[in-house]
N, C-alpha and C positions, 0 to 999 in steps of 0.2 A: 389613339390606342398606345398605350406603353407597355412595357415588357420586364420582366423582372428577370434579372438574371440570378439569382439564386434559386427560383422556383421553378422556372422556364415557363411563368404566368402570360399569357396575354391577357391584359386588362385596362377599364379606363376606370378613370375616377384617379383621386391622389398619390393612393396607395395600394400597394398590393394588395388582394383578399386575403391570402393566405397567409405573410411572413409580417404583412404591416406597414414593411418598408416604404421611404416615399424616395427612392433612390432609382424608380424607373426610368426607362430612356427608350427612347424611339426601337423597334423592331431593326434587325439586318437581315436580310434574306440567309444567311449559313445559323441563325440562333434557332436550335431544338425548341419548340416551343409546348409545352403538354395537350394536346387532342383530347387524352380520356383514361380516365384510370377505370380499370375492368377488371374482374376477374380470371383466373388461366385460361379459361374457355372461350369467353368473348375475348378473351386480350391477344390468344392465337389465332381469334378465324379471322379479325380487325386486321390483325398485322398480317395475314397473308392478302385481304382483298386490297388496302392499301399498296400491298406491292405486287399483286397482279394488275392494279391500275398505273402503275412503274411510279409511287410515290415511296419513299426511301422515309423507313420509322426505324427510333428505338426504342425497344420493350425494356422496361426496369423496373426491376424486383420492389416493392415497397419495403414487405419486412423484411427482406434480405434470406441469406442462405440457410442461416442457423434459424430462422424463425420456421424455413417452411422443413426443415429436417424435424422438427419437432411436431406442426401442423401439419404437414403434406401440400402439395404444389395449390388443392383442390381448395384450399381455403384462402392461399398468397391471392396480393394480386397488386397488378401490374401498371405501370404509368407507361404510356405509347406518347412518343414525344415525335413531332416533324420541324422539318426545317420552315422557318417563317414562309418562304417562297413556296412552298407545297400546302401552308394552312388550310386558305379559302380551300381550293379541293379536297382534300382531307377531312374538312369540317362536313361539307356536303355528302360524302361518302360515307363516314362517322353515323351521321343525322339517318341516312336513308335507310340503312342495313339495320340500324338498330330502333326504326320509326317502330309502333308498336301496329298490329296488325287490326286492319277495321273491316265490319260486318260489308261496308261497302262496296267491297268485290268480290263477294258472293253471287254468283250467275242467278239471274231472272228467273223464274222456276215457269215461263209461259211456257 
C-alpha cells in the first residue's frame, strides 16, 4: 500500500486514483490519511464517534468557506482524514456505522 501525500490517498497499484501521481511512498504512522468524504451530517456524527472511540480526525471543508456562504453548510461536504496508525480502526468504525441496515434483524414474529 502506498500513500500519496498530496491527496492523503491510501492506495495500491502505481498511481494514485485521484491526482495520477506515481510519486507514492510507503504510509508513516503521523501522515492524515482520507477515511471518507461525507456530507455536514454524516461528516459530524463520523467525527464524533471516531472520537468517542479516542481516534483523533480532521474534518475539511471540500468547497471551502465562500462555497458554503453561498450554498449553505447542508449541501458542503467534508473529507475526515486520520492518522495512518488509527486507519485499520477507523476504517472499521467508518464500515459499521454507515453498513446499510438489513431486513435480517427483524425479530421472529413466533
Amino acid at each position: 500500500m502506498l500513500y500519496c501525500e498530496q491527496c492523503g490517498l491510501l492506495y495500491d497499484g502505481e498511481k494514485c486514483p485521484s491526482c495520477k501521481k506515481r510519486d507514492g511512498r510507503e504510509p508513516r504512522n503521523d501522515d492524515l490519511c482520507l477515511l471518507s468524504e461525507r456530507g455536514q451530517i454524516e461528516a459530524d456524527m463520523l467525527e464524533d464517534v471516531l472520537r468517542q472511540n479516542g481516534i483523533r480526525c480532521l474534518k475539511k471543508s471540500v468547497g471551502g468557506a465562500g462555497l458554503a456562504m453561498l450554498t449553505g453548510l447542508i449541501l458542503e461536504s467534508f473529507k475526515i482524514f486520520v492518522n495512518y496508525e488509527d486507519f485499520g480502526a477507523a476504517r472499521e468504525i467508518a464500515d459499521a456505522f454507515f453498513a446499510p441496515i438489513t431486513e435480517d434483524t427483524e425479530e421472529d414474529p413466533q
